[in-house]
N, C-alpha and C positions, 0 to 999 in steps of 0.2 A: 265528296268526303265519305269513306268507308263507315257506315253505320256501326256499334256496337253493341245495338241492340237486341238481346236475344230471345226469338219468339217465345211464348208458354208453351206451342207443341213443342220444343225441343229441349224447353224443364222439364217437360211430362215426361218426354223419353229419357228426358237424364235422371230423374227418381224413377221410373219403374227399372230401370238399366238396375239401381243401387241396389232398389227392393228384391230384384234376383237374386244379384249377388248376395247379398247378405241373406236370403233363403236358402243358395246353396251352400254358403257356409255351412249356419245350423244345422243344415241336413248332415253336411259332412262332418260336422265337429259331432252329431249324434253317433253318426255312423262310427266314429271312434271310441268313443263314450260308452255305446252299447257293451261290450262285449267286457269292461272293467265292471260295469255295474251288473250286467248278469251274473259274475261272480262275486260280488259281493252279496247279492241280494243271495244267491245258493249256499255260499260259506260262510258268509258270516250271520247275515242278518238271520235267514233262516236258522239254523243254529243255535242261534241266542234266544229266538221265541221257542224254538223245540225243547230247549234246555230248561229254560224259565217253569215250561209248561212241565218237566216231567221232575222240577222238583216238589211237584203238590201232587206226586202219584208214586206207587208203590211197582217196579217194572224191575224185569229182571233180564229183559234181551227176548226168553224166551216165550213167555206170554205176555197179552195185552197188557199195559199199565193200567191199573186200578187209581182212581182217585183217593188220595188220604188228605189231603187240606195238606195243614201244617204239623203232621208226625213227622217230616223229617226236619223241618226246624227245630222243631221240642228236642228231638233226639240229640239236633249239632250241639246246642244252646247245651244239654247235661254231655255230652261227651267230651272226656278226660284227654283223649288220642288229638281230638279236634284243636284242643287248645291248645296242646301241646306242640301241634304239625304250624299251626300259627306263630307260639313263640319261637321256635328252632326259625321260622321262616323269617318273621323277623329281624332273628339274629347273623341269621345270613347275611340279608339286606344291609344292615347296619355295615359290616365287616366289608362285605365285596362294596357298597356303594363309597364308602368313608376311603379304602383304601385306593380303588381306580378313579375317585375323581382326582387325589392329593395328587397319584403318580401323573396320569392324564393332563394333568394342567402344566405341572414339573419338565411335561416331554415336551411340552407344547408350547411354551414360553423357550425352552432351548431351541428348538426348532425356528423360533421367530429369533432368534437373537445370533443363534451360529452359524443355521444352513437350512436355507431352502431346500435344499437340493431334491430332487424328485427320486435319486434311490434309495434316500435313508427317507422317505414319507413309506415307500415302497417296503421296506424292512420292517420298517415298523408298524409296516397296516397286514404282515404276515402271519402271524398268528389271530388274526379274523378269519382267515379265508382255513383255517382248520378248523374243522364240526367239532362238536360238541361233545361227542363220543370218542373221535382221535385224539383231543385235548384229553378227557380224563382218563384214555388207558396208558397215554405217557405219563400223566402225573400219576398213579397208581403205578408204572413202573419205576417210575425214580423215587418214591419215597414211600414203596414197601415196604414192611417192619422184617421181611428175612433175606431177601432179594433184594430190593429198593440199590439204587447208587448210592442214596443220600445216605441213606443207614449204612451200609457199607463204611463211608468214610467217618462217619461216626464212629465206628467201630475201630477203625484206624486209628483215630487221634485217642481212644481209650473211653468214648462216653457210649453209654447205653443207648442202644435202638429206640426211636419214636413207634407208638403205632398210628400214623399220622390217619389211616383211615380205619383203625379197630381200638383207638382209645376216644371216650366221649368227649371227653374237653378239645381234643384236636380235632375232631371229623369237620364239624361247619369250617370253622378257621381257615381248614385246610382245601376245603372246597371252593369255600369261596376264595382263594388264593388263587388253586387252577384257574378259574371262570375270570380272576383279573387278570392273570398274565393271557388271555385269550381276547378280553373284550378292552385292552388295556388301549392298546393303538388306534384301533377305530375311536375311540371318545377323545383320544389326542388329537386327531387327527380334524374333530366336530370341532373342538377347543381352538384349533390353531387356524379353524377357518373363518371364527368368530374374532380371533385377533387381529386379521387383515383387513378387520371392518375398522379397525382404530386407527384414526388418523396419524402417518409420523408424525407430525407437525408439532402434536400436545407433546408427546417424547422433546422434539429440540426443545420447545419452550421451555420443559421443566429441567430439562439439562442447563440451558443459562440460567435458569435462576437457581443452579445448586442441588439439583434435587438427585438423591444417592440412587442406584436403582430399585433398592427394597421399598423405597419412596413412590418412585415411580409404579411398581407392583400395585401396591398397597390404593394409592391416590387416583391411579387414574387407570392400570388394567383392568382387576379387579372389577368396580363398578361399572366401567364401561361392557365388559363381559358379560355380565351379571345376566341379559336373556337367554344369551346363547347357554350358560350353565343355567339355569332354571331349564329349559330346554332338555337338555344334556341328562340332569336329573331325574327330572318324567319317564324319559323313556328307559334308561336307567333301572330304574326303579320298577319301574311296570315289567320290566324283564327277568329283573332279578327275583321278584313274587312269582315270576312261574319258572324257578330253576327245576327242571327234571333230571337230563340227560347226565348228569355229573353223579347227582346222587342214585341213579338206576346202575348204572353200571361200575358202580365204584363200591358202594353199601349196602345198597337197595334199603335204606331207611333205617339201618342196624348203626353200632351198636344200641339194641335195648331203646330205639326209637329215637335217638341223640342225633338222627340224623332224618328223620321222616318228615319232610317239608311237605306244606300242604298240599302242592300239586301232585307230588308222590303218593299221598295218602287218597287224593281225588281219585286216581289211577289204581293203585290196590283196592279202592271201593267199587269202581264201575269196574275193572277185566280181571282183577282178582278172586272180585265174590259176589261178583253179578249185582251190586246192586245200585245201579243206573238212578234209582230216583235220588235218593242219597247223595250219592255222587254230584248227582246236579245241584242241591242242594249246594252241597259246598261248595261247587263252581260258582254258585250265585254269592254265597257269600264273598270269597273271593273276591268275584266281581266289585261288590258292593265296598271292600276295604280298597280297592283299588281307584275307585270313584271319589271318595271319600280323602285318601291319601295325596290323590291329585290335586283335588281341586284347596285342597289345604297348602298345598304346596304352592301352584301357579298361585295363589292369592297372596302368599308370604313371600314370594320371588320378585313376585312384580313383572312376572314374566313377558306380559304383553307391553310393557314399558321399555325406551329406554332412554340414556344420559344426553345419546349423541342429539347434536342441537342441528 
């Protein structure tokens, strides 16, 4: 009768066999690892202690930083420009978050209900793949106050020209309109890939027992969602607190500051007029509403939760 008994020498070769392998793993999974983490550690992390460190100094690019403690906190804390490049920024937020997620969810509930199809995802994930800069010198071309299209045909049907980006009530509005017809598709697209986590199944159910589909929306997409928009919103959100490229090349912060969001204002204070420690300053601030807004948020979202059983 064939034995099946297997020596210890040939356990022993069979884990130290394991213990290689799984050494040359790690080694190889480092070797990949490396070269993400030297750039994080050079762009970001460095960066963020450099930054930190020269907002408690007084530096202008061209000579050494000087240590000042906390003068440029005192200074943000009574500065008028500061809280005012926050409110505007704010109001941004409000506007472009409120309107791209309502449309975002709208494309993306159609998308689930009329067509898959792989070229209308492709259409509509189009306007992503345009910068930020090309977005807002076509919106700056279509609804110029003397040129614009839009004002054109305004003028046609007999009503007065807008100055959609030289009148103050319409500058944000209008910005953040551009930046949702641009970041509109991609958050559709995050939306519609969080609905394919939802089982059909709860759908037939609630269809035999009646259920209208606003019903359905309401009772069972809706909540089931609910991480993937907590999600959706962070990033969102942390994005839209550093809109630049729309208001740089569209106002540069004008009229009369109705338009100077914080990040703008960061940027006219460090390569404007040199003053880097400042500047950092408010990047830390910044930072710090950003930290704050988040973590206020995942915690009302329940974002790390969810319904599916």
């Amino acid at each position: 009768m064939a034995s099946n008994v297997v020596s210890p020498a040939s356990k022993t070769s069979s884990r130290g066999g394991d213990s290689r392998k799984h050494s040359d793993d790690t080694r190889l999974a480092l070797l990949f690892i490396t070269p993400a983490a030297v750039g994080f550690l050079v762009f970001l992390i460095w960066p963020l202690i450099r930054g930190i460190y020269l907002s408690f100094t007084s530096y202008n690019l061209l000579t050494a930083a000087t240590w000042n403690g906390l003068n440029n906190y005192k200074q943000m804390v009574l500065d008028p420009v500061f809280w005012n490049a926050l409110k505007v920024t704010l109001e941004y937020v409000v506007i472009n978050i409120g309107v791209q997620t309502i449309i975002a969810l709208v494309i993306a509930v159609m998308m689930q209900r009329l067509t898959k199809s792989l070229v209308v995802r492709g259409i509509i994930l189009t306007p992503y793949l345009v910068s930020n800069v090309v977005a807002a010198l076509v919106g700056l071309w279509i609804l110029d106050t003397n040129l614009g299209i839009f004002n054109e045909l305004l003028k046609l049907i007999g009503l007065n020209p807008v100055g959609f980006f030289t009148d103050g009530p319409w500058v944000i509005p209008t910005i953040a309109l551009v930046n949702v017809w641009r970041y509109v598709g991609y958050t559709s697209l995050l939306i519609f890939a969080g609905l394919q986590t939802i089982p059909p199944d709860l759908y037939e159910a609630a269809r035999t027992d009646g259920a209208s589909e606003p019903q359905m929306f309401v009772r069972i997409t809706l909540p089931l969602l609910r991480p993937i928009l907590a999600l959706v919103l962070i990033i969102s959100i942390i994005g839209s607190f550093q809109v630049f490229d729309t208001v740089s090349v569209t106002t540069q912060g004008g009229p009369v500051d109705s338009s100077r969001v914080l990040q703008y204002y960061i940027y006219d204070m460090a390569f404007g007029r040199f003053r880097f420690g400042y500047a950092s300053a408010l990047s830390v601030a910044l930072l710090i509403v950003l930290m704050i807004v988040t973590f206020i948020q995942y915690r009302l979202t329940r974002a790390g939760q969810t319904d599916l059983a």
